[in-house]
C-alpha positions as CSV (number, residue, x, y, z in Angstrom):
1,X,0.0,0.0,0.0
2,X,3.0,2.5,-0.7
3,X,0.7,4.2,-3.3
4,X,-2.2,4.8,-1.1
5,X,-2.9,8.0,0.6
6,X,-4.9,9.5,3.2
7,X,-5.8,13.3,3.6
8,X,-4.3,15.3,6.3
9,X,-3.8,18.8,8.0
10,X,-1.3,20.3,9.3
11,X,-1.9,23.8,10.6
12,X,-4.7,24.2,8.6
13,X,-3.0,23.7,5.0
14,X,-3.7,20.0,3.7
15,X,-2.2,17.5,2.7
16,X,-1.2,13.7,1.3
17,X,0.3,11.1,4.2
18,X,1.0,7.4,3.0
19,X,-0.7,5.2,5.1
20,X,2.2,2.6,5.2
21,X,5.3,5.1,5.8
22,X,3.5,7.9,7.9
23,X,5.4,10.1,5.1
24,X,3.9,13.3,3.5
25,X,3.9,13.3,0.0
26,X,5.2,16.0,-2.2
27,X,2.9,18.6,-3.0
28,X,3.1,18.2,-6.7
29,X,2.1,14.3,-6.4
30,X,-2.0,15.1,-5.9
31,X,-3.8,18.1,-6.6
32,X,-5.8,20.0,-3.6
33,X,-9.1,19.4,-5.3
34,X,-8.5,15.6,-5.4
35,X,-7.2,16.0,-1.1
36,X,-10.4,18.3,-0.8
37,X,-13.0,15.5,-2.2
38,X,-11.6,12.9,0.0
39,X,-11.3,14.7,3.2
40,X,-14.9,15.6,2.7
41,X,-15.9,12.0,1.6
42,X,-13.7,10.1,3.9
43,X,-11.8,8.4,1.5
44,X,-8.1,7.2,0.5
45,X,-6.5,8.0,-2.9
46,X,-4.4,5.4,-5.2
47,X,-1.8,7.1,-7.3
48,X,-1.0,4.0,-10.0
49,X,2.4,4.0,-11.9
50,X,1.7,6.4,-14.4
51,X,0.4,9.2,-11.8
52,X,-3.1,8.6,-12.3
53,X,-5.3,9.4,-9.0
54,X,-8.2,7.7,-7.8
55,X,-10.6,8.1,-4.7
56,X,-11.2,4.9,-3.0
57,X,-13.1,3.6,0.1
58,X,-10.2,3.5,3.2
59,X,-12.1,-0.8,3.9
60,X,-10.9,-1.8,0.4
61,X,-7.5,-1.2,2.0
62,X,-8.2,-2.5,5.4
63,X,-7.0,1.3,6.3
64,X,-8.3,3.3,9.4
65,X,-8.5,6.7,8.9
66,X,-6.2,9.3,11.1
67,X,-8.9,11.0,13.2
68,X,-8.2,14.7,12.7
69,X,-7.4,16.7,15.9
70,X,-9.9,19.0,17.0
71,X,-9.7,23.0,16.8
72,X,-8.5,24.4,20.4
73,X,-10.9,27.5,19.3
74,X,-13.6,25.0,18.7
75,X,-13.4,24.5,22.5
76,X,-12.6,28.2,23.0
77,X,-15.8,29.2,21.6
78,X,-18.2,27.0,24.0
79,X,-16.6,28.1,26.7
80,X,-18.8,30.0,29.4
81,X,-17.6,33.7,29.5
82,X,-17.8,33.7,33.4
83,X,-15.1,31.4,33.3
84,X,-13.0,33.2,31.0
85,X,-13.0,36.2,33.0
86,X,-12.4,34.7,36.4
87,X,-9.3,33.2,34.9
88,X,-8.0,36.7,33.3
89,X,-8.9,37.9,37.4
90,X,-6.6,35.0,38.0
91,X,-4.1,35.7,35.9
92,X,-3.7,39.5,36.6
93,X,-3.5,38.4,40.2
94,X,-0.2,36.5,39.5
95,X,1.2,39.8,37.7
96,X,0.6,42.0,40.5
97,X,1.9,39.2,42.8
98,X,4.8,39.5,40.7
99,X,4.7,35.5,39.8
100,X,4.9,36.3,36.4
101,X,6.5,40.0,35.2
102,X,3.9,40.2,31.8
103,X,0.4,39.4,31.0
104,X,-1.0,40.0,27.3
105,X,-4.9,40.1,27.1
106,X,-6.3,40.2,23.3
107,X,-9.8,39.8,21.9
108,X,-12.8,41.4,21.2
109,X,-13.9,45.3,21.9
110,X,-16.0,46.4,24.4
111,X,-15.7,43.3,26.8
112,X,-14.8,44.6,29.7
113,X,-11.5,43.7,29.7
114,X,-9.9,47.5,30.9
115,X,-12.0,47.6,33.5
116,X,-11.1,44.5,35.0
117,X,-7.8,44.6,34.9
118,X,-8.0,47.8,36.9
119,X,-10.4,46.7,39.1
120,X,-8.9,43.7,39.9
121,X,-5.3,45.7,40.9
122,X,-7.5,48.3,42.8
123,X,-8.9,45.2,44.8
124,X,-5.6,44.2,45.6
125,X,-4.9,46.9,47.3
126,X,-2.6,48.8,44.3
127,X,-3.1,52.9,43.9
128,X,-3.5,54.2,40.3
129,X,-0.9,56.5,39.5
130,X,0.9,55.3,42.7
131,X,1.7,51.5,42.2
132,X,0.2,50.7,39.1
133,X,0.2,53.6,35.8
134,X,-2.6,53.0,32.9
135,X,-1.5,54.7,29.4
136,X,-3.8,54.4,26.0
137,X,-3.3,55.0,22.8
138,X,0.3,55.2,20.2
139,X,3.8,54.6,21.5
140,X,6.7,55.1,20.1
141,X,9.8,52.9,21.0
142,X,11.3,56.1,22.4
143,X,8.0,57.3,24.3
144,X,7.8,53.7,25.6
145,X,11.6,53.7,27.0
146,X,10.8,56.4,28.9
147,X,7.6,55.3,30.2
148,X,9.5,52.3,31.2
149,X,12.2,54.5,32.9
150,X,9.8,56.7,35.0
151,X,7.7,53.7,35.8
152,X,10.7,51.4,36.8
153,X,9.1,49.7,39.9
154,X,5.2,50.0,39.0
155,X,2.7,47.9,37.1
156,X,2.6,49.3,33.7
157,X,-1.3,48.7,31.4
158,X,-0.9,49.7,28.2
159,X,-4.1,49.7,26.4
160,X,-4.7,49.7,23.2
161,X,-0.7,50.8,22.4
162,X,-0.8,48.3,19.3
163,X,2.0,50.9,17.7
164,X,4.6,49.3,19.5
165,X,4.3,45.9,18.6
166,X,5.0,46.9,15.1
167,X,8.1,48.5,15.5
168,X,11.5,46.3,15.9
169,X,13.3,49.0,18.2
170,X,10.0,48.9,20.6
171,X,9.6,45.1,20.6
172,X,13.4,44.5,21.4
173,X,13.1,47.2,24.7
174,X,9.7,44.9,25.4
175,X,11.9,41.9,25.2
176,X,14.4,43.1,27.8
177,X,11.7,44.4,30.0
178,X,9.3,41.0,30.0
179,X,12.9,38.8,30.6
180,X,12.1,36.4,33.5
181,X,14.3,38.3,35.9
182,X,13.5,40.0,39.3
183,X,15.7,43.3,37.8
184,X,16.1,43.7,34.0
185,X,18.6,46.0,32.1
186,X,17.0,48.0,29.0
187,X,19.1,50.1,27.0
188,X,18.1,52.6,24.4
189,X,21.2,54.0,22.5
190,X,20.8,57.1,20.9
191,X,22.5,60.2,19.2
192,X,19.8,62.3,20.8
193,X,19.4,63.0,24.3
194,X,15.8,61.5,26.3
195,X,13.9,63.9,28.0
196,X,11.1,62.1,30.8
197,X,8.2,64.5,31.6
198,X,10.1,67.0,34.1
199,X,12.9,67.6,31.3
200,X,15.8,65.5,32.8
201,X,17.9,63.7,30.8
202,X,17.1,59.8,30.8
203,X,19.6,57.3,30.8
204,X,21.0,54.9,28.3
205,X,19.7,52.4,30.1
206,X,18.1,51.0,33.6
207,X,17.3,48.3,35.2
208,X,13.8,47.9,35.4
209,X,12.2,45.9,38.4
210,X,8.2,46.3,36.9
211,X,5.6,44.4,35.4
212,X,3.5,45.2,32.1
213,X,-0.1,44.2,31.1
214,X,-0.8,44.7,27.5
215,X,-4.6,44.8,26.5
216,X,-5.1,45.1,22.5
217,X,-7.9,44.0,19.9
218,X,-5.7,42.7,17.6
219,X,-5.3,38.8,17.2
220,X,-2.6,36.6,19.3
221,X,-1.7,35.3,15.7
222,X,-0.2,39.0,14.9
223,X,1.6,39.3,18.0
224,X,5.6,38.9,18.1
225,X,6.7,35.4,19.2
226,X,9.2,36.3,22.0
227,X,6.6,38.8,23.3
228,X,3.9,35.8,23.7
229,X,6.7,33.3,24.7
230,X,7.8,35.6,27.7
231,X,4.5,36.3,29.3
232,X,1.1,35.2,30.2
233,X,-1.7,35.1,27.4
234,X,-5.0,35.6,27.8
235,X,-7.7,35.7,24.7
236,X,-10.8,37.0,25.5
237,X,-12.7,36.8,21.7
238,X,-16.2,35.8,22.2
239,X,-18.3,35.0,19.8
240,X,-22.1,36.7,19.3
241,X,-23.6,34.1,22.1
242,X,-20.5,34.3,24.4
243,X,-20.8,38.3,24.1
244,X,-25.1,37.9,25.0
245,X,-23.9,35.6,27.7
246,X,-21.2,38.2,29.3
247,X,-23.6,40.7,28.8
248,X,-26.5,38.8,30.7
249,X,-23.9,37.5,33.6
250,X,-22.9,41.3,34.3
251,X,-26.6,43.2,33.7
252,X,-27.4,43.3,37.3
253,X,-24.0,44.8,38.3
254,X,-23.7,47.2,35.1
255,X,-25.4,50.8,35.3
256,X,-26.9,50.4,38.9
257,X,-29.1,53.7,38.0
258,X,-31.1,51.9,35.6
259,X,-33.9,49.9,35.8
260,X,-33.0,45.9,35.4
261,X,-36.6,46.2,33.4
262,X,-34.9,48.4,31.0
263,X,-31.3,46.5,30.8
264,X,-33.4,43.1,30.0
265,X,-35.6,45.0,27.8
266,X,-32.1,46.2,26.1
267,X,-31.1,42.9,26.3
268,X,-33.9,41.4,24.1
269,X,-33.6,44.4,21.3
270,X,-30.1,44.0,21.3
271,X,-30.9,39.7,20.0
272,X,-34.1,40.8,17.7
273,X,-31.7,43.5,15.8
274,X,-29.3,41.0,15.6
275,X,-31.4,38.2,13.9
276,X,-32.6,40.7,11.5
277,X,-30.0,42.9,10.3
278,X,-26.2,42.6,9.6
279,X,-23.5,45.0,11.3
280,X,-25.3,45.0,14.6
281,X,-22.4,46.2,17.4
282,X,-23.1,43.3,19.8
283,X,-20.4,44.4,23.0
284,X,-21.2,46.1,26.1
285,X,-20.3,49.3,25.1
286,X,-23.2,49.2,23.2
287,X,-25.3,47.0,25.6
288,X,-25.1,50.2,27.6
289,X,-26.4,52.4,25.1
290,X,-29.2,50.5,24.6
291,X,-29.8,50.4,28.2
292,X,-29.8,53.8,28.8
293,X,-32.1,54.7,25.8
294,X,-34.1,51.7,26.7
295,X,-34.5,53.8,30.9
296,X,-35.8,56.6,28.8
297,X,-38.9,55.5,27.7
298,X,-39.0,55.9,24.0
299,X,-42.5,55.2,22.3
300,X,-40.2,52.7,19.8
301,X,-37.4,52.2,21.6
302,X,-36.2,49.5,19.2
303,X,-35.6,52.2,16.5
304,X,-33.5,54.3,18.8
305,X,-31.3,51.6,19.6
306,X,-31.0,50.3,16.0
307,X,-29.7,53.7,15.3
308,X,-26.8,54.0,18.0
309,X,-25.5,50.3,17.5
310,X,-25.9,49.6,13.8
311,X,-23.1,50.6,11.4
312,X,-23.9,52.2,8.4
């Protein structure tokens, strides 16, 4: 059976394995469409002598198909969003215990993931401003050096500063900052001089004794290697009924001065829009809008919130 082939993938791309050897064939020996048509009918494929390739049922063989391994975001997306959440709690827990120096938290907008993170250190006892700093927005490598420099022995959050991990000069200070040391040298050399915010020159380098949370919307996938390999990741991407579910598990505890009438009424908008139209904003950013319009007694209600969470 050294001409008899199975269908198999490997991160995704598929391809031919030879059901005696275990080896992959080359790419040019069966064409995708003929891999495609057995993977989705189950069968094996015979290449003959000449090259010709033919779809066969694996029993004519006596062959047992690989079973193919199952998607770890198949499981990630029937996961209960409670759960998810107590473990990033968890996990920013261990970064402000210092067990770990770096956290990363990606994944959808509007989940509440900036909120807990503070919370969570606020909880613990740290200060904003005094033991832990929070900065959003663009960073450049320079900007985040000295960041780093007048932050030295803080928790750093830096939220939605997806600027640095597209440039190589900020990723390598990131690298020397997340090393799994109690102190950490980083070095920025320069031909111009470093101000920090009281106009004091800032060294060529430090040793830097912190810990960083980053919190971005952009995927795990685009992230740089040693940046994941050095700290803690946490995905948070929920999918339309794991946002629904978040956004029933925190109702009662969101927007106190609303009626829980109104937030359920919200609630059920916010699932008819969806089923009906496309580009509905389904996070609780927009939960909240249609909460609050939903408190104001609107004679259609529906319409109002259509308008605030719908894109155009």
């Amino acid at each position: 059976m050294n001409n008899v082939f199975e269908p198999v993938r490997i991160k995704g791309k598929l391809f031919a394995k030879n059901v005696t050897t275990g080896e992959i064939a080359p790419e040019d020996l069966i064409r995708q469409i003929q891999l495609r048509n057995a993977e989705k009918y189950k069968q094996v494929l015979m290449v003959s002598a000449t090259g010709r390739v033919t779809r066969m049922d694996p029993a004519d063989f006596n062959v047992t198909l690989s079973e193919p391994k199952v998607s770890f975001m198949q499981v990630r997306q029937k996961q209960d969003p409670a759960e998810m959440f107590s473990n990033l709690e968890r996990l920013t827990k261990m970064v402000g215990k210092g067990i770990q120096p770096s956290l990363v938290i990606t994944g959808s907008a509007g989940t509440g993931k900036t909120h807990l993170v503070k919370q969570t250190l606020s909880d613990m006892g740290f200060t904003e401003s005094t033991d832990f700093v929070h900065f959003k927005g663009r960073a450049t490598a320079a900007g985040l050096f000295i960041t780093l420099y007048e932050n030295e022995d803080k928790i750093i959050v830096l939220d939605d500063c997806d600027s640095v991990f597209k440039d190589d000069d900020a990723v390598n200070i990131l690298k020397a900052a997340l090393d799994s040391y109690d102190t950490r040298k980083i070095s920025y050399i320069s031909t111009k001089v470093l101000k920090d915010t009281y106009g004091a020159e800032v060294p060529r380098h430090f040793e830097f004794s912190g810990k960083i949370i980053f919190i971005s919307n952009i995927r795990q996938s685009k992230l740089d290697e040693a940046i994941r390999s050095r700290s803690f990741v946490a995905d948070v991407e929920l999918t339309t009924e794991q946002m629904f579910a978040r956004m029933e598990q925190l109702s009662t505890k969101m927007e106190s001065s609303i009626p829980q009438q109104a937030k359920d009424e919200a609630l059920a908008i916010m699932k008819e829009l969806n089923e009906e139209f496309d580009g509905v904003e389904v996070n609780l950013r927009s939960f909240i809008k249609a909460a609050r319009i939903c408190a104001m007694g609107f004679d259609n209600p529906k319409i109002m919130v259509a308008g605030q969470i719908i894109g155009s």
